[in-house]
C-alpha positions as CSV (number, residue, x, y, z in Angstrom):
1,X,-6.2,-2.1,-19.0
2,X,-5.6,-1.3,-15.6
3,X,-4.4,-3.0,-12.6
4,X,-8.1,-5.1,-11.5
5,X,-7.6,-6.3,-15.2
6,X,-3.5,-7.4,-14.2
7,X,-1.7,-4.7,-16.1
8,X,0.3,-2.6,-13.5
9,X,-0.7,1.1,-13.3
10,X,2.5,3.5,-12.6
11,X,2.3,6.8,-11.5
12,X,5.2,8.5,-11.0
13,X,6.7,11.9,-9.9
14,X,10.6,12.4,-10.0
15,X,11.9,9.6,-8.4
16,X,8.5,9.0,-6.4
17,X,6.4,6.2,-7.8
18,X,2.7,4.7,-6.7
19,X,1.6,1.5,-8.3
20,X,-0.6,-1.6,-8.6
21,X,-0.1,-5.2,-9.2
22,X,-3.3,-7.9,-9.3
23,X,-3.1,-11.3,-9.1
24,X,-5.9,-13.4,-8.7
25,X,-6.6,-13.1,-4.5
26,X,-5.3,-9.6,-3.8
27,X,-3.9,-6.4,-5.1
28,X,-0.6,-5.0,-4.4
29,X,-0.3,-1.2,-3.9
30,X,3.9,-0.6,-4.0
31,X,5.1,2.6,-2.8
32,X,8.4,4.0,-3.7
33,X,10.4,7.1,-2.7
34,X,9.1,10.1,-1.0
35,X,5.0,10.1,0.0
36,X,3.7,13.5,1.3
37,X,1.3,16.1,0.0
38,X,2.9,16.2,-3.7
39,X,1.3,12.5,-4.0
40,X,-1.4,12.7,-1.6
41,X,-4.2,13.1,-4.5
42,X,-2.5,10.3,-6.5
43,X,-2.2,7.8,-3.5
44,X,-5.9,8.7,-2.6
45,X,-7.3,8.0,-6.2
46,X,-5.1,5.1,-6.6
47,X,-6.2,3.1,-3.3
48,X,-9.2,4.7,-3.3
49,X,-10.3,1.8,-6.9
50,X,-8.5,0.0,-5.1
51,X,-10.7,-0.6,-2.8
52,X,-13.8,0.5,-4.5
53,X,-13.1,-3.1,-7.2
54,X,-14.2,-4.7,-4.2
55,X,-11.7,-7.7,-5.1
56,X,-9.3,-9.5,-2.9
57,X,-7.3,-8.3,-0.1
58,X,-4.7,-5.3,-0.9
59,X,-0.7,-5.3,0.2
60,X,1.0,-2.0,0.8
61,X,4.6,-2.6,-0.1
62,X,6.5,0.0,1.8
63,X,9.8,-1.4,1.4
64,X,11.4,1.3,-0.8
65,X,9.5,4.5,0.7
66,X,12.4,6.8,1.9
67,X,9.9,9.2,3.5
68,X,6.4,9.4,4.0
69,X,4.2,12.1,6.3
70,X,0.9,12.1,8.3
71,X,-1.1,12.0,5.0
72,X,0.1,9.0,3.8
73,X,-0.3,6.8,7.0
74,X,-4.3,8.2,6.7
75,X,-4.4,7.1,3.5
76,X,-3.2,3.4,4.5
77,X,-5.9,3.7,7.7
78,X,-8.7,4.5,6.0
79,X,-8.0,1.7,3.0
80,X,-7.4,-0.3,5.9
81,X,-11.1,0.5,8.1
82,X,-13.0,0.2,4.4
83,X,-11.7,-2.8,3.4
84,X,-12.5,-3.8,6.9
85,X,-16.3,-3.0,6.4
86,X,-16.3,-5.3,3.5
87,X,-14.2,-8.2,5.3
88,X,-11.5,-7.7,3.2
89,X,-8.2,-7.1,4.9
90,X,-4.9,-4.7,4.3
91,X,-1.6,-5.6,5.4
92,X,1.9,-3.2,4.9
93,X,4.9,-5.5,3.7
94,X,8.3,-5.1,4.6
95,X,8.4,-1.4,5.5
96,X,11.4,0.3,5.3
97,X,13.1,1.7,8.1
98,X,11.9,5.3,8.0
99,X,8.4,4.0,6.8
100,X,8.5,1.6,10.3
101,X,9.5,4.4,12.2
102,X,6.7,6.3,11.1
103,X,4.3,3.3,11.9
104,X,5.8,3.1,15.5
105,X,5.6,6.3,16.3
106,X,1.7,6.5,14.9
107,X,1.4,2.9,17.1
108,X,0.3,0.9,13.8
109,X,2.7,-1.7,14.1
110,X,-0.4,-4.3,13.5
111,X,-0.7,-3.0,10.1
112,X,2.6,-4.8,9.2
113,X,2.0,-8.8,8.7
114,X,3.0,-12.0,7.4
115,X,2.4,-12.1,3.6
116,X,4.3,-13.8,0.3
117,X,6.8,-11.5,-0.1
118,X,7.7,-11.3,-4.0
119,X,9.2,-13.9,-4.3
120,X,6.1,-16.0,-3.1
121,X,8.1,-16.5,0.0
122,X,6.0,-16.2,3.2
123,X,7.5,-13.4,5.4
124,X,6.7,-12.4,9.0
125,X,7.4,-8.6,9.1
């Protein structure tokens, strides 16, 4: 099973992880340690059926990404501009501090939103 089916899919490298949660009105992709060109192809595949289910809206949960380049923000835009197309919507969750600065300095602050955070709590970011 994978994660359009509910089962989390985990890929991870050292202490860098990419996964996916689904629940029934959106998938969650959760990001965790350092995101440059070591996980570029797995980020890419990984919101890339993400977005291709054509189910729900998707959550980026930044809050444990300790560093993340260039790549990775395109990554996020792109999901964000297809999902778009299909009036589906992509919203970053409580990014971390050096994940928000990165969002600053690119000027996508309105990627970041107001979502259940997971604790089913609704959080402005």
């Amino acid at each position: 099973m994978g994660p359009l089916e509910g089962t989390p899919v985990t890929h991870a490298i050292g202490q860098t992880r990419i996964s996916t949660s689904r629940s029934t009105d959106r998938t969650t992709v959760w990001l965790r340690g350092d995101h440059d060109l070591s996980t570029s192809a797995e980020l890419s595949a990984m919101i890339s059926g993400v977005v291709a289910s054509g189910l729900g809206d998707v959550v980026v949960d930044l809050s444990a990404v300790s560093f993340m380049d260039a790549g990775t923000i395109g990554h996020i835009v792109g999901a964000s501009n297809r999902l778009a197309a299909q009036s589906r919507v992509l919203v970053v969750r409580e990014p971390s501090t050096p994940a928000r600065r990165v969002l600053q300095i690119c000027g996508l602050e309105g990627l970041s939103g107001t979502v259940p955070d997971r604790d089913g709590v609704s959080s402005g970011l």
